[in-house]
C-alpha positions in Angstrom: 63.5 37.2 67.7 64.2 40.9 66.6 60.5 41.0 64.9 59.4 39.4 68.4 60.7 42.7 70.2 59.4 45.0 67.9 55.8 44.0 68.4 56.2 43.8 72.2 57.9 47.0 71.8 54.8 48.8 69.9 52.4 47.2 72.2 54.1 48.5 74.9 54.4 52.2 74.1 50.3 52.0 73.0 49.4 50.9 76.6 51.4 53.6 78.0 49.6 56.6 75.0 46.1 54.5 76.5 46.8 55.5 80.4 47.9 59.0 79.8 44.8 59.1 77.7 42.4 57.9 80.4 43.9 59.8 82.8 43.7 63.4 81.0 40.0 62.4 80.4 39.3 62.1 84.1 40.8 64.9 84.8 39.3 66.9 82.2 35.7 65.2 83.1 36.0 66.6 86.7 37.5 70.1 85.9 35.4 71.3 82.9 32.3 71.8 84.8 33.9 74.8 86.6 36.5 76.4 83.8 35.2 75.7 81.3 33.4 79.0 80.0 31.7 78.7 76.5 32.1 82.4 74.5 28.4 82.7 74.6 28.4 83.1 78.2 26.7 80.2 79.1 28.4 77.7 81.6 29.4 74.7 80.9 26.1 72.0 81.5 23.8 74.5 81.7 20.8 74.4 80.2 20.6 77.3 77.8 18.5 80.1 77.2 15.7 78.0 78.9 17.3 77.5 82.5 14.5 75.1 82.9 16.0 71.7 82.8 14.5 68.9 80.4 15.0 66.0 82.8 13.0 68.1 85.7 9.6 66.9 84.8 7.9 68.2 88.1 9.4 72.0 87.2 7.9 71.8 84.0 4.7 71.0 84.5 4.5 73.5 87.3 5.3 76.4 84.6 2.7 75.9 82.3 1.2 78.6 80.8 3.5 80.8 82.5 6.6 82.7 80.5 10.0 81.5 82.0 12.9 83.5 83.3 15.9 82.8 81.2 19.3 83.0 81.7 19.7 86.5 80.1 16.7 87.8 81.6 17.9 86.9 85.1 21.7 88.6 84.1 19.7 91.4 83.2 18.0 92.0 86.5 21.6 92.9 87.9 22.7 95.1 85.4 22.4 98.6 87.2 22.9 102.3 85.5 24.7 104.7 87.7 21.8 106.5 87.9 20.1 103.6 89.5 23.2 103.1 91.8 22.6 106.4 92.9 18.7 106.4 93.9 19.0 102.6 95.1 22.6 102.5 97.3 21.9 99.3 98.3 22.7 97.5 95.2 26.2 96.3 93.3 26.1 97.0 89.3 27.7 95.1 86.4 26.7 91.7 86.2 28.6 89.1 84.9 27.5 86.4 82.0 30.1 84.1 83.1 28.3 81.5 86.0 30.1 79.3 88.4 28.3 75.6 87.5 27.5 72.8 90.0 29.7 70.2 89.7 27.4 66.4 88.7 26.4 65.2 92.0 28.3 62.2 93.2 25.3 60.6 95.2 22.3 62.5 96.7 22.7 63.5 100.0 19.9 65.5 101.9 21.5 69.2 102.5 20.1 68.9 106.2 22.8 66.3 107.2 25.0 69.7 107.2 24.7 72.9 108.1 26.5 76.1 106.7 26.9 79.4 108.5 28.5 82.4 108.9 28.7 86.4 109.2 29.6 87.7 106.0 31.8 91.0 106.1 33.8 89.7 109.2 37.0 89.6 107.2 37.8 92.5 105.2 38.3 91.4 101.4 39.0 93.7 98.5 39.0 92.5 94.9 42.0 92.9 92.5 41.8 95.5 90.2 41.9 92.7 87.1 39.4 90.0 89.1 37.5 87.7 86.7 33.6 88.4 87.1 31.7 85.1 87.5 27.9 84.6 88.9 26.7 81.9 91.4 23.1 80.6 90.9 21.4 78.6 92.7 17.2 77.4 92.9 14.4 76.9 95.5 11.7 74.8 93.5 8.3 73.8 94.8 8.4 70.2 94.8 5.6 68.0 92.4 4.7 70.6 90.5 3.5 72.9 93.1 3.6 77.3 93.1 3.7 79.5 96.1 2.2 82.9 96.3 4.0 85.6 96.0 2.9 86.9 99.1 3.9 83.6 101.1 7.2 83.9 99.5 7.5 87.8 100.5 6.8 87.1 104.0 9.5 84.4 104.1 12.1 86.5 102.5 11.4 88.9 104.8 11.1 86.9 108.0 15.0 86.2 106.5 16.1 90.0 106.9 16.2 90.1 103.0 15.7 94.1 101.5 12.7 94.3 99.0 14.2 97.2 96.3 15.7 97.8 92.9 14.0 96.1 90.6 11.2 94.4 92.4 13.1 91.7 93.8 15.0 91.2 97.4 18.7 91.7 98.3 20.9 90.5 100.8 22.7 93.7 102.4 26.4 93.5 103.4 26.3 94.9 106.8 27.7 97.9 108.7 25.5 100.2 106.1 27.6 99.3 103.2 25.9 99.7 99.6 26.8 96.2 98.5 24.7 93.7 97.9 25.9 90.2 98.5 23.4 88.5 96.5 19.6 88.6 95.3 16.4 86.9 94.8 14.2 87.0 92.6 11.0 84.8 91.2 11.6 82.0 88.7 8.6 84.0 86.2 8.9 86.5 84.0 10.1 88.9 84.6 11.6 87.5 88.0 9.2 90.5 90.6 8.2 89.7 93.9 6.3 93.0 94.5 3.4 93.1 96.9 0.8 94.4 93.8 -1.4 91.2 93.7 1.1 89.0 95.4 -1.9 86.8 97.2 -3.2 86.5 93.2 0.7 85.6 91.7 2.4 82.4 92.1 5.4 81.2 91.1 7.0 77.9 91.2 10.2 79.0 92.4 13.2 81.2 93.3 16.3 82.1 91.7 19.1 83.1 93.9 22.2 84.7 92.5 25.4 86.0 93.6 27.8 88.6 91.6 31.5 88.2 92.2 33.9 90.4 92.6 32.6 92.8 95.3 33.1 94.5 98.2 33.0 91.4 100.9 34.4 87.8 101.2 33.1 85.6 98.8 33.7 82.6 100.9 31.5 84.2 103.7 28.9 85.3 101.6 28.7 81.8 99.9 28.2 80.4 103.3 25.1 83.0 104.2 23.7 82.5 100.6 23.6 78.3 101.2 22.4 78.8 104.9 19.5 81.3 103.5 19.0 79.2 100.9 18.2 76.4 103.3 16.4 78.1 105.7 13.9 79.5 102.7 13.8 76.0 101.6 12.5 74.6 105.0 10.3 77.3 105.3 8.5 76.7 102.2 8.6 73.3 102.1 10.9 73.5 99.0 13.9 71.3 97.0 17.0 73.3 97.0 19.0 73.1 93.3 21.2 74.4 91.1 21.6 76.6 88.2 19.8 73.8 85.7 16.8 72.7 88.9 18.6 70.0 89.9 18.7 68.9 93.4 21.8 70.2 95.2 23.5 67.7 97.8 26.1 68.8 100.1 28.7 67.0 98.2 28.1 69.4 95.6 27.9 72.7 97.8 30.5 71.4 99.0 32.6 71.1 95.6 31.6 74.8 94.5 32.7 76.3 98.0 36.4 75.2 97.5 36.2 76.4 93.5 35.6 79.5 95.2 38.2 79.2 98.4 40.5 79.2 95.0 38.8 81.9 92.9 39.5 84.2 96.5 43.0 83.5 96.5 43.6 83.8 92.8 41.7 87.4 92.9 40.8 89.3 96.5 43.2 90.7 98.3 42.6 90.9 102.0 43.3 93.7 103.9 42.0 93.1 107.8 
């Protein structure tokens, strides 16, 4: 009998190490895609430094022969001098290599069953003076291997109110004549330009759109333009909106990377209006 207890005994406390197991995987399998920040600087699931994504056949083939925008290279577009900052006061410097990831879609949903919006700079948000830099990216591909030219891609941007400046590449402005920029476009080539020299000749099989945090405005808002840009350019162009790795972006996920940064605000803006 006392041997009989002892076994139900050990079986008993190894079900019980089992279910606390599972249940720290879960959670761990849900959570990692956001905290998770490798030392190199490259997110979690991100496909690095080629931000091309292996399983995105259609993206591939629409880049041949053309020199890819990587991961560093599109960082590097952000990073302004001061003299820069000076001669171009429409741009934010200092930009992060830490990137907000997508979270794995749940089930595709088409991103035209909801619609975002808002007026960025309506409530007045200042970051902390120790707030954690992170940078949102998101893509506009051209579906089946398909390019634009540049020049239909200028005149889309700029039907959308976007600012063609530092660097060669468009900006979203915060308004009221502020000197932030919310967030920026730029082409999915080398070196990521959208300039108008030979823009009916250059093509491109996509745009990368990325937003530096902390700044000067709510990030929440500006998430919400950036997603209701981002669709509008989309329909425009005839386009598939993505993320960070060219994957298509449902709502569900928008959805998922609007609340991780509903909790990045709290954790480091402070609002004063």
């Amino acid at each position: 009998m006392d041997s009989l207890r002892w076994i139900l005994l050990v079986v008993g406390v190894a079900i019980i190490v089992v279910i606390y197991l599972t249940g720290r995987s879960r959670k761990t399998s849900v959570s990692q895609y956001w905290n998770d920040q490798p030392a190199d600087g490259v997110a979690v699931g991100s496909s690095a430094p080629d931000t091309i994504s292996e399983n995105n056949s259609s993206a591939h083939n629409a880049m041949d022969g053309q020199t890819r925008l990587n991961e560093a290279e599109l960082l590097d577009l952000g990073k302004i001098t001061a003299t820069d900052r000076v001669e171009h006061n429409n741009t934010k410097a200092g930009f992060s290599e830490e990137i907000f990831t997508a979270r794995p879609q749940d089930k595709d949903v088409s991103i035209d069953e909801e619609h975002f919006s808002s007026k960025p700079g309506e409530r007045e948000m200042l970051p902390r003076a120790n707030a954690e830099e992170r940078l949102i990216m998101l893509s506009v591909m051209a579906p089946d291997g398909q390019q634009y030219t540049v020049q239909k891609v200028r005149e889309v941007l700029e039907a959308e109110g976007m600012e063609f400046g530092l660097h060669d590449i468009y900006h979203r402005l915060k308004p009221a004549g502020s000197d932030n920029t919310l967030y920026s476009i730029s082409s999915q080539v080398e070196p990521g330009t959208l300039g108008p020299k030979n823009a009916d000749a250059s093509r491109t099989p996509g745009l990368a759109l990325f937003m530096q945090l902390p700044g000067d405005f709510d990030p929440v808002m500006a998430y919400d333009d950036l997603i209701d840009t981002a669709t509008r350019i989309k329909n425009a162009l005839g386009a598939d909106l993505c993320d960070e790795k060219r994957q298509h972006l449902s709502v569900q996920t928008m959805r998922y990377m609007r609340d991780q940064i509903i909790e990045y605000t709290h954790k480091n803006y402070i609002q004063t209006g």
